[in-house]
GULOKE-924229 format. One record per residue: z, x, y of N, C-alpha, C, O in turn; residue in three letters; residue number from 1. Coordinates in nm, 3 decimals, decimal comma. Atoms other than C-alpha are relative to their C-alpha. Layout:
BEGIN
n_zz_n_xx_n_yy_ca_zz_ca_xx_ca_yy_c_zz_c_xx_c_yy_o_zz_o_xx_o_yy_r_k
Z_X_Y_Z_X_Y_Z_X_Y_Z_X_Y_Ala_NUM
...
This chain:
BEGIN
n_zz_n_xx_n_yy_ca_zz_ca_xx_ca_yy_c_zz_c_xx_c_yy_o_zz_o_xx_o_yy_r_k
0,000_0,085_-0,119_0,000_0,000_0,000_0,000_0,088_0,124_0,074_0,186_0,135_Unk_1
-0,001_-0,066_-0,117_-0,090_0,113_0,338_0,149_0,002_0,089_0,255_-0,052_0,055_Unk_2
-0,101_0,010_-0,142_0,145_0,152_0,644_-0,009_0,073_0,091_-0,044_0,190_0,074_Unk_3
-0,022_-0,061_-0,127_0,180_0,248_0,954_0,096_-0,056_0,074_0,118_-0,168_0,118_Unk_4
-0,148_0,033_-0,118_0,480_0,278_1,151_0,001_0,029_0,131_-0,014_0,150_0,149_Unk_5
0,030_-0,063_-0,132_0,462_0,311_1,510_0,176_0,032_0,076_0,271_-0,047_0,068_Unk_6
-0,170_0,031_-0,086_0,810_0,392_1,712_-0,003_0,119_0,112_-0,077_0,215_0,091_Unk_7
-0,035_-0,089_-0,112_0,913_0,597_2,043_-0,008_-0,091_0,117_0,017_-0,043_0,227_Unk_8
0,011_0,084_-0,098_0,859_0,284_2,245_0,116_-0,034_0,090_0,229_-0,029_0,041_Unk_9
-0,130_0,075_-0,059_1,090_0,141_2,524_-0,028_0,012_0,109_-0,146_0,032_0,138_Unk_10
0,028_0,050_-0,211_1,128_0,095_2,938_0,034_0,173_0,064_0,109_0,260_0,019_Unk_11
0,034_-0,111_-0,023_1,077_0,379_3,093_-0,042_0,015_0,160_-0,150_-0,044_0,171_Unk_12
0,019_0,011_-0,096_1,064_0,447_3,499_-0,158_0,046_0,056_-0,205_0,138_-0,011_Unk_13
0,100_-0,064_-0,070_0,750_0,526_3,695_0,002_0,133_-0,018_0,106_0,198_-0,012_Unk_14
-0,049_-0,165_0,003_0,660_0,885_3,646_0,065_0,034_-0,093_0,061_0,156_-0,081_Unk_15
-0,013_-0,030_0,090_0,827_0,917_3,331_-0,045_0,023_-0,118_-0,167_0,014_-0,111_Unk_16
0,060_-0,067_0,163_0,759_1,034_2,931_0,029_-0,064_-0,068_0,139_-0,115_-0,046_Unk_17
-0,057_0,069_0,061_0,761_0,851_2,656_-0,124_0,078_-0,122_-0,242_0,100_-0,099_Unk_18
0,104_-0,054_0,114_0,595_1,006_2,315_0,034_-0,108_-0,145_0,126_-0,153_-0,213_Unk_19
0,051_0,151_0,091_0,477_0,747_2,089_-0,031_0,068_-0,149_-0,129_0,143_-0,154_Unk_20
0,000_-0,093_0,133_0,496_0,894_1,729_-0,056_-0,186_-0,154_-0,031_-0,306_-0,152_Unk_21
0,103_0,098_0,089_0,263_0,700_1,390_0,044_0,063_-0,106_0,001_0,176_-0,130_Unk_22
0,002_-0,061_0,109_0,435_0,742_1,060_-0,128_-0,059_-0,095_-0,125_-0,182_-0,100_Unk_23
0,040_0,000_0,143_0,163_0,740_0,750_0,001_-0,040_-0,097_-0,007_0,073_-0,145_Unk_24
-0,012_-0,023_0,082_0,179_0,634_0,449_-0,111_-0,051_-0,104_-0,213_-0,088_-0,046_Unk_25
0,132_0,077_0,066_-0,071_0,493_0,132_-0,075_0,043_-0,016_-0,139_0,022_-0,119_Unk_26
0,123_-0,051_-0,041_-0,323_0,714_0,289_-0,004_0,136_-0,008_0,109_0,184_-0,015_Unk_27
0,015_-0,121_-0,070_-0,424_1,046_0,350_-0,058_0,072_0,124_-0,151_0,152_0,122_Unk_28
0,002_0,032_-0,139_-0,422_1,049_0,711_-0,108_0,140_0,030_-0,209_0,120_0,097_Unk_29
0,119_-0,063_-0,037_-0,623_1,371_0,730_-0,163_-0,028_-0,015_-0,262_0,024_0,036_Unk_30
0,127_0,041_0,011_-0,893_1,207_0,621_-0,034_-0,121_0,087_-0,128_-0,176_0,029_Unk_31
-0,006_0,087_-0,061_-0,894_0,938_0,868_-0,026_0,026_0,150_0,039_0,127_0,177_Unk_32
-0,046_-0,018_-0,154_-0,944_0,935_1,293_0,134_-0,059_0,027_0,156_-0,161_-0,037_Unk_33
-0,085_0,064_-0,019_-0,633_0,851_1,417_-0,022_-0,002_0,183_-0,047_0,056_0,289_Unk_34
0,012_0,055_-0,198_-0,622_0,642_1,702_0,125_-0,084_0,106_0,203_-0,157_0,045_Unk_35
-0,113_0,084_-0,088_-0,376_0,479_1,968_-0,083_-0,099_0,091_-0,177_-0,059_0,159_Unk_36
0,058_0,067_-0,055_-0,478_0,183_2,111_0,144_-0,107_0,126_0,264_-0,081_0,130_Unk_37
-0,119_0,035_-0,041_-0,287_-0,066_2,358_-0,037_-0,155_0,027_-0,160_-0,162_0,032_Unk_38
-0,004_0,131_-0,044_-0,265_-0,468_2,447_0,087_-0,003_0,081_0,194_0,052_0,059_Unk_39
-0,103_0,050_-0,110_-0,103_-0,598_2,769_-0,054_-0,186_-0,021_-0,160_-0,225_-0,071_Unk_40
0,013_0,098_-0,016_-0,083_-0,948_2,807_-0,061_-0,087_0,081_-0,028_-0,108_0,198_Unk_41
0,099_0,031_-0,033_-0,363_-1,138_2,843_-0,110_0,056_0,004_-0,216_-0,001_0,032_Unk_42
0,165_-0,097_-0,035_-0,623_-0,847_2,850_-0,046_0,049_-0,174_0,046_0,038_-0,255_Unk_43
0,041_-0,018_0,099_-0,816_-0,739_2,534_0,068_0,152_-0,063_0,083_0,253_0,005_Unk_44
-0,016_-0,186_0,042_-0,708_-0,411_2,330_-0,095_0,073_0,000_-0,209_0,046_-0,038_Unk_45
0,035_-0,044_-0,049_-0,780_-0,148_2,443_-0,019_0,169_-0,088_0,077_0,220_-0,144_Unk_46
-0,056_-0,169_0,070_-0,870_0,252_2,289_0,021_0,067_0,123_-0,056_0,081_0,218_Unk_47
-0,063_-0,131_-0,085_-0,641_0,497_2,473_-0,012_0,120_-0,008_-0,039_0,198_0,083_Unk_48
0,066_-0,156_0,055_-0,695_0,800_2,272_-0,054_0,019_-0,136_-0,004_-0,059_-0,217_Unk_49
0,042_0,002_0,163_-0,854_0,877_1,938_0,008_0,179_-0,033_0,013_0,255_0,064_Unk_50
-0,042_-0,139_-0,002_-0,803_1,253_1,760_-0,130_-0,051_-0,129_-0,146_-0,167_-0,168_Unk_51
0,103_-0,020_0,119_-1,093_1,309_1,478_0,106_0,102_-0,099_0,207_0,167_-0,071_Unk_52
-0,094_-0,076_0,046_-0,993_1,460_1,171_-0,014_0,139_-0,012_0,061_0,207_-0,082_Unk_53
0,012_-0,135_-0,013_-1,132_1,785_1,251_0,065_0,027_0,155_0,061_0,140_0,204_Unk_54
-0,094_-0,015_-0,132_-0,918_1,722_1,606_-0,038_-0,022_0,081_0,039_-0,060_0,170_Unk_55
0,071_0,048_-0,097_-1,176_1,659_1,813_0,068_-0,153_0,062_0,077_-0,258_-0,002_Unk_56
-0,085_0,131_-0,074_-0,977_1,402_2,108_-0,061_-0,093_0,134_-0,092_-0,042_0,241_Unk_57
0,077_0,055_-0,112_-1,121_1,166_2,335_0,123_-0,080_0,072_0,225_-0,103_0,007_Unk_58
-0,070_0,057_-0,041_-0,941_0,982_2,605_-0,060_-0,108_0,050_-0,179_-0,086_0,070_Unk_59
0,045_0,054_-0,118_-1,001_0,677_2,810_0,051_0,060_0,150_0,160_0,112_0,173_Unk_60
0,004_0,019_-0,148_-1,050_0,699_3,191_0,140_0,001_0,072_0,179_0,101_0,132_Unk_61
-0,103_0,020_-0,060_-0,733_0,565_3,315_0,127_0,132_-0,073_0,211_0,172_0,008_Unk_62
-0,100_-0,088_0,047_-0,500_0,829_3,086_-0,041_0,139_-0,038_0,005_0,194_-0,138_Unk_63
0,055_-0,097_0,008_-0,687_1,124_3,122_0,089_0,102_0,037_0,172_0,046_0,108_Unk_64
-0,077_-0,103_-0,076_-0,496_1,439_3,228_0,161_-0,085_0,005_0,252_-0,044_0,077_Unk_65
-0,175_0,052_0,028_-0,150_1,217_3,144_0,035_0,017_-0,159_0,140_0,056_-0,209_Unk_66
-0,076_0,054_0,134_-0,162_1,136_2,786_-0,052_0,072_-0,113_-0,174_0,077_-0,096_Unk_67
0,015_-0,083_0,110_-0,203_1,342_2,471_-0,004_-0,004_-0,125_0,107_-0,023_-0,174_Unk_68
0,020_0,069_0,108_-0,310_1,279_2,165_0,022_0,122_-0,137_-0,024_0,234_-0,113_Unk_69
-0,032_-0,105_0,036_-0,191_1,485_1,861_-0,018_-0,044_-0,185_-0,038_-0,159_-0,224_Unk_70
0,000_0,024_0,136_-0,199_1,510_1,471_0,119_0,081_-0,092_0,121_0,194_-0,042_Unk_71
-0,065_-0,100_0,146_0,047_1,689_1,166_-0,078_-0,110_-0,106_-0,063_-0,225_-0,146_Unk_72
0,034_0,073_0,175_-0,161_1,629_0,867_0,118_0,028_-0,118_0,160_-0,055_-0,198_Unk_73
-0,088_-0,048_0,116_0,072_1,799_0,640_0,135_-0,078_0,030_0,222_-0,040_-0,049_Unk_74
-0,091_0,108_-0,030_0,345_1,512_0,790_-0,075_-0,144_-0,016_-0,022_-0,255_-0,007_Unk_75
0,092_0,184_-0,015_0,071_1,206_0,769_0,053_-0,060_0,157_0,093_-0,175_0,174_Unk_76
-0,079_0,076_-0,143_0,193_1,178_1,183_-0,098_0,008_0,031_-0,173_0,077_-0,038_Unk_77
0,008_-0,016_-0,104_0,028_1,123_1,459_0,080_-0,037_0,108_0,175_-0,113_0,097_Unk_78
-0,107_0,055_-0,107_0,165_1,102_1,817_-0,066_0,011_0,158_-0,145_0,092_0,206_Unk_79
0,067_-0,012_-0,149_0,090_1,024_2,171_0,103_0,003_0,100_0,177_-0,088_0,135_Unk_80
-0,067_-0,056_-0,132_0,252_1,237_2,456_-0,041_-0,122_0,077_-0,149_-0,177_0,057_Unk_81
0,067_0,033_-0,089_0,259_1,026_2,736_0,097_0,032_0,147_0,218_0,009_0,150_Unk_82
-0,057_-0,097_-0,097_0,343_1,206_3,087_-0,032_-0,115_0,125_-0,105_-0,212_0,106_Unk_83
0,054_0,116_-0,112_0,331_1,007_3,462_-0,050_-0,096_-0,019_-0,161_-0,136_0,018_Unk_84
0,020_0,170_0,033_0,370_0,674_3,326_-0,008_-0,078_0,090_0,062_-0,060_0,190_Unk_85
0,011_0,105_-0,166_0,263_0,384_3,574_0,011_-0,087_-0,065_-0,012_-0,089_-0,185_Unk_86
-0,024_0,167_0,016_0,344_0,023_3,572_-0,142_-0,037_-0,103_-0,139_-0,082_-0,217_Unk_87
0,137_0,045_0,096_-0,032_-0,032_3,439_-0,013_0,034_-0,131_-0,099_-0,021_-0,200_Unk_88
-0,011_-0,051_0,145_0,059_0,160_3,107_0,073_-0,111_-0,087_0,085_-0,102_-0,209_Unk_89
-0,075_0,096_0,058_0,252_-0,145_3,032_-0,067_-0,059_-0,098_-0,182_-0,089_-0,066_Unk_90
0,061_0,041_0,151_0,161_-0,276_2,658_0,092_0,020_-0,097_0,208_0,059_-0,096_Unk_91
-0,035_-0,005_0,143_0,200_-0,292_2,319_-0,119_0,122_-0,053_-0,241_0,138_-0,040_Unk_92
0,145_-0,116_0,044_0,061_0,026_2,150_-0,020_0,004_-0,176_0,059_0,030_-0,267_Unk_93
0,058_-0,015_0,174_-0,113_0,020_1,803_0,011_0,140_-0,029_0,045_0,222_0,056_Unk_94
0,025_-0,124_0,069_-0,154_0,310_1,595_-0,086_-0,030_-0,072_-0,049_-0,120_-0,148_Unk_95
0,130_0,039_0,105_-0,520_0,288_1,396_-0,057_0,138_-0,060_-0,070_0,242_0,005_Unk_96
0,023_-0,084_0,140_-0,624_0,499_1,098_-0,139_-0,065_-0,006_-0,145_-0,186_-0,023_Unk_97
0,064_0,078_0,030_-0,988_0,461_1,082_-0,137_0,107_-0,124_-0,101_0,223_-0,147_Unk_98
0,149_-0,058_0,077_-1,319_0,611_0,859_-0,051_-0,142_-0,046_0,006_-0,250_-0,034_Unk_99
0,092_0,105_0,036_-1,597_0,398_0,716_0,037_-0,044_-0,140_0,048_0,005_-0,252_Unk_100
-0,023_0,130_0,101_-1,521_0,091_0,543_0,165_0,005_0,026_0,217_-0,087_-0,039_Unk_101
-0,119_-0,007_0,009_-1,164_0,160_0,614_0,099_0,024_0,138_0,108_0,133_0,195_Unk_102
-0,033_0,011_-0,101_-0,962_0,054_0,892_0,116_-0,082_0,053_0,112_-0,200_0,089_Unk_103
-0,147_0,063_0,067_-0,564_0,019_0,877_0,075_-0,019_0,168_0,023_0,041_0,262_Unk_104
-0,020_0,019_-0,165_-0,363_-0,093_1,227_0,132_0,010_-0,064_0,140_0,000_-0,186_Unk_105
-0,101_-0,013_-0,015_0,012_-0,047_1,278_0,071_-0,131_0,065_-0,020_-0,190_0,124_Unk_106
-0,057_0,079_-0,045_0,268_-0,332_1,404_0,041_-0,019_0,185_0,080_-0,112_0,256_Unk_107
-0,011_-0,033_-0,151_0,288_-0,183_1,760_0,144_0,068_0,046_0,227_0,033_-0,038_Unk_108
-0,099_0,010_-0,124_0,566_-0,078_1,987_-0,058_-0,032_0,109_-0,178_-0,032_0,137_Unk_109
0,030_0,045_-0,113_0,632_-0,201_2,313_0,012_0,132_0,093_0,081_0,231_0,069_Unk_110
0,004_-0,132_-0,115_0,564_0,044_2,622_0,049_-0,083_0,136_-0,042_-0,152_0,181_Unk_111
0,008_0,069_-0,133_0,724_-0,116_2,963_0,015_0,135_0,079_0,081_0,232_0,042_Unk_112
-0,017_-0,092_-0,115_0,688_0,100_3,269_0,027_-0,087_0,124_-0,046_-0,168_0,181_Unk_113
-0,061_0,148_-0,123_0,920_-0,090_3,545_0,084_0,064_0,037_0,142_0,138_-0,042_Unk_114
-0,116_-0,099_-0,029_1,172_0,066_3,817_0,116_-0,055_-0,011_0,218_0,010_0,009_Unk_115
């Protein structure tokens, strides 16, 4: 059985850190992209960062030069640094495991950024 655990979530001031960590399991996560995605309420989900499994990392636009996207294969983790948090980072963040034909999502944590 798959899983993914997502946790490091919680409220967090303007300008602050919060690192968003993706336990593994079922799978063999090196073989997989791992991705972080996010939902706010009312707006569609969204991809934030994705890591390939040769590491190659893409970001979106808005979290460029803030947020960091990371892998331990030999832990089945991934994790997403995230540095100068703004109110707009506010969501629910997935964790997604993906390759072809195969494409596993996590339960979320919540991310609030509020002073």
């Amino acid at each position: 059985q798959v899983q993914l655990v997502e946790s490091g979530g919680g409220l967090v001031q303007p300008g602050g850190s919060l690192r968003l960590s993706c336990a593994a399991s079922g799978i063999i996560s090196s073989m997989y992209a791992m991705g972080w995605y996010r939902q706010a309420p009312g707006k569609q989900r969204e991809l934030v960062a994705i890591i390939t499994n040769s590491g190659t990392s893409n970001y979106v636009d808005s979290v460029k030069d803030r947020f960091t996207i990371s892998r331990d294969n030999a832990k089945n983790m991934a994790y997403l640094q995230m540095n100068r948090l703004k109110p707009e980072d506010t969501a629910r963040y997935y964790c997604n495991a993906h390759r072809v034909w195969s494409d596993y999502w996590g339960q979320g944590t919540q991310v609030t950024v509020s002073p």
